[in-house]
C-alpha positions as CSV (number, residue, x, y, z in Angstrom):
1,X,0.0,0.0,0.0
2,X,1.5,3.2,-0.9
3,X,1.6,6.1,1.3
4,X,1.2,10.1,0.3
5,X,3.0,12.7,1.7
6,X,3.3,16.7,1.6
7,X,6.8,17.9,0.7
8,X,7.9,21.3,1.7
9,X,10.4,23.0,-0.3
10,X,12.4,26.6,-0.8
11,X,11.6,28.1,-3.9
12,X,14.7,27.5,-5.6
13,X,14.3,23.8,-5.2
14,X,10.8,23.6,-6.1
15,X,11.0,25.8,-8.9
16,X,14.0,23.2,-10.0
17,X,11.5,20.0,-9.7
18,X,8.9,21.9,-12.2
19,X,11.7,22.8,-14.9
20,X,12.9,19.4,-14.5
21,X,16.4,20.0,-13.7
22,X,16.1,18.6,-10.1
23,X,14.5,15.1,-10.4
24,X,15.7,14.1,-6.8
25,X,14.5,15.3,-3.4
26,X,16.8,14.8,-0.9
27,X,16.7,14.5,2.5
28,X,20.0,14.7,5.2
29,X,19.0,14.9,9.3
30,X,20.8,14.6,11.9
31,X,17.4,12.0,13.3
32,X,16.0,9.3,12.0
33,X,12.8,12.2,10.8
34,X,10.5,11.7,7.7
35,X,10.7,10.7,5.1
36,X,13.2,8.1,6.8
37,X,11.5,4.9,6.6
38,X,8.4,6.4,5.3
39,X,8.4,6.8,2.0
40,X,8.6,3.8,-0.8
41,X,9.1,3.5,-4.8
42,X,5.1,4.1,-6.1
43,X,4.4,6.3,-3.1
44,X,2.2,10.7,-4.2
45,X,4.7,13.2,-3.4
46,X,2.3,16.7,-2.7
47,X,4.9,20.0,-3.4
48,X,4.6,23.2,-1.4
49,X,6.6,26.1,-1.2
50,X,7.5,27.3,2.2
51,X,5.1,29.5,3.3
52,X,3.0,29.2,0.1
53,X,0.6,26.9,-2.0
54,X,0.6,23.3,-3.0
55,X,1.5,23.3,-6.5
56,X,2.4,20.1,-7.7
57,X,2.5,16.3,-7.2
58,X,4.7,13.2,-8.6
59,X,5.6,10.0,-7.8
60,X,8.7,8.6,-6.2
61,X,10.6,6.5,-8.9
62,X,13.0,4.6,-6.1
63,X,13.9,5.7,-2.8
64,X,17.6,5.2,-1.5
65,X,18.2,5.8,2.2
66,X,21.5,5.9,4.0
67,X,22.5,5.3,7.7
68,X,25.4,6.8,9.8
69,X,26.6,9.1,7.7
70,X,29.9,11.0,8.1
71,X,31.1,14.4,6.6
72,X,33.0,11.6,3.9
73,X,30.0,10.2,3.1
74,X,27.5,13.1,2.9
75,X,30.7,14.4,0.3
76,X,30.2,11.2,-1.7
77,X,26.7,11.9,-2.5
78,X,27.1,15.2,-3.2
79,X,30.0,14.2,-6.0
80,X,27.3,11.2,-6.7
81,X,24.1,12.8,-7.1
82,X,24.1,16.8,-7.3
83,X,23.7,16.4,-10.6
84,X,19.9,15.6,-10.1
85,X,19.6,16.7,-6.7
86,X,20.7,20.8,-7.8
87,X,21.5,21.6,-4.3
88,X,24.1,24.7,-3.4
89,X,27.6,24.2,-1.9
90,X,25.3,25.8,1.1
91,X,23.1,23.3,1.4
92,X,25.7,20.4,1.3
93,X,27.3,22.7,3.9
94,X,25.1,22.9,6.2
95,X,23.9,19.4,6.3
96,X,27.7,18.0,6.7
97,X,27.1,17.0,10.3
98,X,23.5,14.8,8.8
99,X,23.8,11.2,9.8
100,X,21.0,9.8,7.8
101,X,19.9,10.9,4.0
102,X,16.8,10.0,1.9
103,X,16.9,10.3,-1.5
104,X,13.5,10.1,-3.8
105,X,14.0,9.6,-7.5
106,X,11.2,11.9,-9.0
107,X,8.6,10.4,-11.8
108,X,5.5,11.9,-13.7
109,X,5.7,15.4,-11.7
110,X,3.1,17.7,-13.0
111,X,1.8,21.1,-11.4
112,X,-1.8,20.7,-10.2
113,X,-4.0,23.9,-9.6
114,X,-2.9,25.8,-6.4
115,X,-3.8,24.7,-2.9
116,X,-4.0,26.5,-0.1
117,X,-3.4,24.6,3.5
118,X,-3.5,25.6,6.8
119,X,-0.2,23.8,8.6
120,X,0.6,25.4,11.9
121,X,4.1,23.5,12.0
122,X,7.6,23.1,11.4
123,X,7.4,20.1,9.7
124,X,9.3,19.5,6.0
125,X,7.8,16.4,5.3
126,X,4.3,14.9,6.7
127,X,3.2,11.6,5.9
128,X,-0.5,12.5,5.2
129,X,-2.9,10.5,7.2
130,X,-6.8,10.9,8.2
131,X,-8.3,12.9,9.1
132,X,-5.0,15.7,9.1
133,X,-4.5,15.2,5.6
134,X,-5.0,18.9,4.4
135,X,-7.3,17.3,1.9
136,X,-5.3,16.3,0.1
137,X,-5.5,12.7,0.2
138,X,-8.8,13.3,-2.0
139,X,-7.0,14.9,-4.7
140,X,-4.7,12.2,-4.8
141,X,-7.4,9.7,-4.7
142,X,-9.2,11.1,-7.4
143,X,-6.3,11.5,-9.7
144,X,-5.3,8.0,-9.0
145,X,-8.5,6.7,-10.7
146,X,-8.2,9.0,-13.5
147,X,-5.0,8.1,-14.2
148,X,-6.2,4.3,-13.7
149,X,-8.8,4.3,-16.5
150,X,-6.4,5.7,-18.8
């Protein structure tokens, strides 16, 4: 059974996903947090911008996830995966000290109309779940059987 989930991104990164020049989201904490063994190959990715709309949706292609993590390793996956992951030498900066990473392999991303949610939290990845789903689980419901009869 696959599970659906609301990704929350900077601009730049999202903006990257829709052009298509970012076709993984990545993941580096310091905790085992989600998307860390919550998120599996076939699973609705939901895209918002921080502080803004819902805008888009794909699927995750293949999921890698990586344990104990050292400044060496997190250096490997930058030289490894950068390439479709488009972060800045900030970003890989500032998550030097992560000892876990999730990478999701993006599929079939396509911007859906804008969606506004109210989330009072920190959180950059939910699993969505009744009834605190934002809705959204609907939307992904109903696309699924569109996309089923085609």
């Amino acid at each position: 059974m696959s599970n659906t989930h609301l990704v929350i991104l900077k601009k730049q990164y999202l903006d990257k996903i829709l052009d298509g020049t970012k076709t993984i989201e990545s993941r580096l904490t310091k905790g085992k947090y989600p998307p860390f063994d919550c998120v599996s190959t076939g699973d609705v990715l939901f895209f918002k911008e921080s502080a803004g709309l819902v805008v888009a949706k794909a699927k995750a292609a293949a999921v890698k996830q990586f344990s104990n993590l050292t400044p060496q390793a997190i250096a490997k996956l930058k030289t490894e995966y950068n390439d479709r992951i488009g972060g800045e030498d900030e970003y890989w900066q500032m998550k030097a000290d992560s000892r876990y990473a999730v990478l999701v392999k993006l599929k079939n991303v396509e911007i859906i109309p804008p969606r506004r949610i109210h989330k009072n939290d920190w959180r950059a990845w939910v699993v969505l779940k009744k009834p605190n789903d934002f809705g959204l689980l609907k939307l992904s419901a109903s696309a699924d059987a569109v996309n089923q009869a085609d």
